[in-house]
N, C-alpha and C positions, 0 to 999 in steps of 0.2 A: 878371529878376534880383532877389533877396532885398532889395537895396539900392532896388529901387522902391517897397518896399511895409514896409521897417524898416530905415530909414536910418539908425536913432542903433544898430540893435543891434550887440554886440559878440560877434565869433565868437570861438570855442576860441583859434586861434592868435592871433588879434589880441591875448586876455588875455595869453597867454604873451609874447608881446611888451613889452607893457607894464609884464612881468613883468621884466627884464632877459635875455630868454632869445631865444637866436640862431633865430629860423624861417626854413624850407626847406622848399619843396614842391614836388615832383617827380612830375609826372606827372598821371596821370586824380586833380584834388584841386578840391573844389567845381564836379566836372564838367570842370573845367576838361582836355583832353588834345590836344595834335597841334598846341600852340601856340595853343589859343582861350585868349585870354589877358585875355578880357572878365569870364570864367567867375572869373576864378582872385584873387579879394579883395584884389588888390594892396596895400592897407595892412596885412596880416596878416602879412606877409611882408618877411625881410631879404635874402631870394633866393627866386626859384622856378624851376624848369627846365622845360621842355618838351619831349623828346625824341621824335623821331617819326622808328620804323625805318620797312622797307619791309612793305606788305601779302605780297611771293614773297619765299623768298629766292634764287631765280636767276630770270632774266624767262622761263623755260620750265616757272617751274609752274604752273598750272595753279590754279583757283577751283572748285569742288564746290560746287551751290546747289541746294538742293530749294525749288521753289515751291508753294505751297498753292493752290488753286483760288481761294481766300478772296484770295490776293496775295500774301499774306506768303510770304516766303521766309528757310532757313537755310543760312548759307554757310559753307565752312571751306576748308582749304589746308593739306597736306602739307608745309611749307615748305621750299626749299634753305637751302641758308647756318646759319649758328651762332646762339646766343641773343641773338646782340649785334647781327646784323641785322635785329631783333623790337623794338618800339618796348619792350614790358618788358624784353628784355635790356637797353637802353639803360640804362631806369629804374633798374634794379638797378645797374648801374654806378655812374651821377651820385650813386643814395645813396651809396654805398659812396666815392666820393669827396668827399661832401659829407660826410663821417662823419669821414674823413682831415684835413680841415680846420677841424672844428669840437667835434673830441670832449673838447678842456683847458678848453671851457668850456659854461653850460648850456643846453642844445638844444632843442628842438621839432621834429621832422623828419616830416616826412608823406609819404607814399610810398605811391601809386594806382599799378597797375596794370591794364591793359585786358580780361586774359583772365581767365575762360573766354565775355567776352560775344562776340557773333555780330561778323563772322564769326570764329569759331574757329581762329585761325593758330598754327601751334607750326610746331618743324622735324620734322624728318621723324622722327627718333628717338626721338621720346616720341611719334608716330604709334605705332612698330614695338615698345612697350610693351604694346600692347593688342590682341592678334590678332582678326578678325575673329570665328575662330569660337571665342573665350572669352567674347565680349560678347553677354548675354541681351535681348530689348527689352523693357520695360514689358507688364506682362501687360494686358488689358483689364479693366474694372472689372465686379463683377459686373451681370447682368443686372436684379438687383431694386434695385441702386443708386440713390438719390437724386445726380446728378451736381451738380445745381446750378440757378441759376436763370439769366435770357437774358443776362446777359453770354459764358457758356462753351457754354451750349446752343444748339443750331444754328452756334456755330463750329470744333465739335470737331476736331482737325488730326490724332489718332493714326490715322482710318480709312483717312487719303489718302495715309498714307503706308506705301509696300511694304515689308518687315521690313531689307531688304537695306541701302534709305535709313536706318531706324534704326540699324542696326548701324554705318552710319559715321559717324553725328551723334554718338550717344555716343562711338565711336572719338575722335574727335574734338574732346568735349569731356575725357575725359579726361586725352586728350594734354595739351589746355591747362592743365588742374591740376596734369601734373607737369612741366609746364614752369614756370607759376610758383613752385610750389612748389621749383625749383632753383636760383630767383632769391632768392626770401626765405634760401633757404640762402647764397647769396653773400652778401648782408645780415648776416647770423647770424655769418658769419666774421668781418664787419671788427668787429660787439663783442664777439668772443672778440681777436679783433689789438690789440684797446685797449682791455680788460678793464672792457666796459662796463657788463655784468652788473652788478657790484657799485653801480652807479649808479643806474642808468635803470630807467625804467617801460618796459615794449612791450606794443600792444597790437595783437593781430591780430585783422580782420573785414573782413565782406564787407555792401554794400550790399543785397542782395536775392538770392533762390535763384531758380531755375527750374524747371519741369516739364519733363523729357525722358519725354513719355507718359504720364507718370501723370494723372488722370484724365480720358485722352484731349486731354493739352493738351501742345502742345512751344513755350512760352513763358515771359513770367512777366507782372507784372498780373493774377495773381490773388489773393484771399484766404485759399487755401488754406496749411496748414503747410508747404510743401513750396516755397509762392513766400515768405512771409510770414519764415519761420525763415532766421535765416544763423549760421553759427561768430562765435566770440566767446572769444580768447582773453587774459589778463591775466598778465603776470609782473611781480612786485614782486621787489627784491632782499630777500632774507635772506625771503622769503616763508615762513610754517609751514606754510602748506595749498596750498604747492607740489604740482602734479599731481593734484592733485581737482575734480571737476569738482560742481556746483550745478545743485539743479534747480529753482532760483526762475527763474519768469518778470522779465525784465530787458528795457530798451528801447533803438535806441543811443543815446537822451536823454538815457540815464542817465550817458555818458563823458564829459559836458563837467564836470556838477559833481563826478563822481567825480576826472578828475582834480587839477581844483581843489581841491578836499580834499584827496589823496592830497601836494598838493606845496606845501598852500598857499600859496594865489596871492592876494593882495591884490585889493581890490576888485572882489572877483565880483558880477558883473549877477544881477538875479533872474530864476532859470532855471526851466522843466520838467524832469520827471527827477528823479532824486535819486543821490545818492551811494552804490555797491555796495560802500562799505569796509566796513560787516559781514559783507556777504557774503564779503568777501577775505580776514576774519579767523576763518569760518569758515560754508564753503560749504554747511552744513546750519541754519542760524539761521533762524528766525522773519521771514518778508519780508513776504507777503501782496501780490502783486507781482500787474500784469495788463499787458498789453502791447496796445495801439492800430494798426493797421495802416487805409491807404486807399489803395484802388485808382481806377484812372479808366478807362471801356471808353465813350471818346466823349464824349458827353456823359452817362452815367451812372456817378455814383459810388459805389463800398461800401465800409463801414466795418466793423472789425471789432473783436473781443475777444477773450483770450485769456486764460482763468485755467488754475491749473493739471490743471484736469479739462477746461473746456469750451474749445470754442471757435464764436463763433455770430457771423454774418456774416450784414448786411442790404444788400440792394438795395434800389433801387426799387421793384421788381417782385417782389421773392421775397426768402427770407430762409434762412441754414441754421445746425443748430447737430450737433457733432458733441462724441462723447463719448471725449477721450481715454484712457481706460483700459480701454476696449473696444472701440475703432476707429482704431489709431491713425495707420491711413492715411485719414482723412475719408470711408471709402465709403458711408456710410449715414448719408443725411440725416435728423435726429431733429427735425428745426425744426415739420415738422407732424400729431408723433404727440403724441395727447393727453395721453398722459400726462407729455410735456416742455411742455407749455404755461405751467406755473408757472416752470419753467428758462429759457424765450424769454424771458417779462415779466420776470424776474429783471434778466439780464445785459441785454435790451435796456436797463432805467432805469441800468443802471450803466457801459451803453456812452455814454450821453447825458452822464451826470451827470459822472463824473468825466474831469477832463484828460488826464490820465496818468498813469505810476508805480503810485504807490499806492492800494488802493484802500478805500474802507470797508466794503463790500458785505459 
């Protein structure tokens, strides 16, 4: 727990608290989900809920699991029953009724839900969104590919599995996308119901992406763009640069002191990260941004960086650097042609050097 190792720090919601503002947190929020309520920073909070539907929704459906020889296995479910039998459908409720009780005055509301992680449950209908044979599987990488160094090498998971199990893993995961994404819509209503828009900040993201196949991995804990990049969305009211999107590199670091600025908040702790309101005032400005990622495969760890061209990842044991504007699916490892060798030493000293955020390089 974060509390064993930074007792005095102060989280997001805790500021807001202190701020005079009502917090509420529902659901998968500091890990916290299914009632683990150890996870869940209870001083941060003026309520928190924990709803936990059913894994079927009738006891005759059935659990779908492919296991890897490796062990690992991915599991999903067809579900019977309606969104509200689904621990997010809950979720989605409890906001929407925590929204009904607290919207006359100022809020902080946090709302985790579970999908699209494993196993992969939705109902059946946002199965029947995605026909088997519309759904392509991840092509294999090419053969002169640099894949990676031994965290990903020799665990490779796409060979072991028959096209047939892909096709319903992604089925599967998509399902889960547009089931949540039905729930955020419920969301969406109750601040069009209490015209909240003109108020509030919202900010939608996701903790981490995953590989379905892509380069041969159906996980996540890796440092690739594909595990390392998640969505990241911000609406401000009366916003100018409503519906544009930015292509400075940002980190989620960046959301505590952003919104602290955004709303000023009296005594803010000193944070990492920095504040994205230039960017919000206009998504093409000068940032100079690099974004930090670490993975753990055991007991070895990798670190990474990310500017807006490169991105170079070191192991233990290996190292790689990929060039986004000419690969920008990571296929081809650059870490050990000579002619990037000044590129490696480059970003390795500015992988060390700097914190986060910004960078000097």
């Amino acid at each position: 727990h974060f509390r064993d190792v930074r007792p005095d720090v102060v989280t997001l919601p805790e500021l807001f608290r202190s701020n005079g503002y009502h917090t509420a947190s529902i659901g998968k929020i500091f890990h916290g989900a299914g009632g683990q309520k150890g996870w869940a920073n209870p001083e941060a909070w003026d309520e928190a809920h924990f709803p936990r539907g059913r894994r079927r929704g009738r006891a005759t459906d059935g659990e779908n699991r492919f296991r890897f020889d490796s062990g690992a296995s991915i599991g999903w479910i067809a579900a019977g029953g309606d969104d509200e039998d689904q621990t997010d459908g809950m979720v989605a409720n409890e906001t929407v009724a925590v929204l009904d009780r607290v919207h006359k005055r100022p809020f902080f509301v946090a709302t985790g839900f579970l999908r699209p992680h494993t196993p992969m449950v939705a109902p059946q209908r946002y199965f029947d969104l995605y026909p088997l044979d519309k759904l392509r599987p991840s092509l294999p990488p090419p053969e002169d590919s640099a894949i990676g160094p031994a965290p990903m090498l020799g665990k490779s998971k796409l060979g072991e599995i028959d096209e047939q199990s892909q096709l319903e893993i992604l089925r599967a995961y998509y399902a889960c996308i547009s089931f949540v994404d039905a729930q955020i819509g419920k969301i969406f209503k109750a601040l069009d119901r209490h015209d909240l828009w003109r108020n509030t900040v919202v900010i939608f993201v996701s903790d981490h992406g995953v590989h379905l196949g892509e380069r041969n991995w159906w996980s996540k804990n890796t440092l690739s763009e594909v595990s390392s990049r998640v969505p990241l969305f911000i609406y401000l009211p009366e916003m100018a640069t409503a519906g544009q999107a930015s292509p400075a590199i940002v980190e989620l670091i960046d959301l505590y002191p952003t919104l602290a600025d955004l709303l000023g908040l009296r005594d803010v702790p000193e944070l990492e990260g920095r504040s994205l309101s230039p960017l919000l005032d206009d998504p093409r400005s000068s940032w100079n941004g690099v974004a930090h990622t670490l993975a753990a495969h055991g007991d070895e760890i990798g670190v990474s960086i990310r500017t807006d061209r490169w991105r170079y990842i070191e192991w233990l044991d290996g190292n790689e650097l990929y060039d986004h504007r000419r690969d920008a699916d990571e296929l081809v490892n650059l870490a050990a042609s000579p002619e990037h060798a000044q590129i490696v030493a480059e970003l390795r000293a500015r992988l060390i050097r700097a914190p986060s955020g910004s960078d000097d390089g």
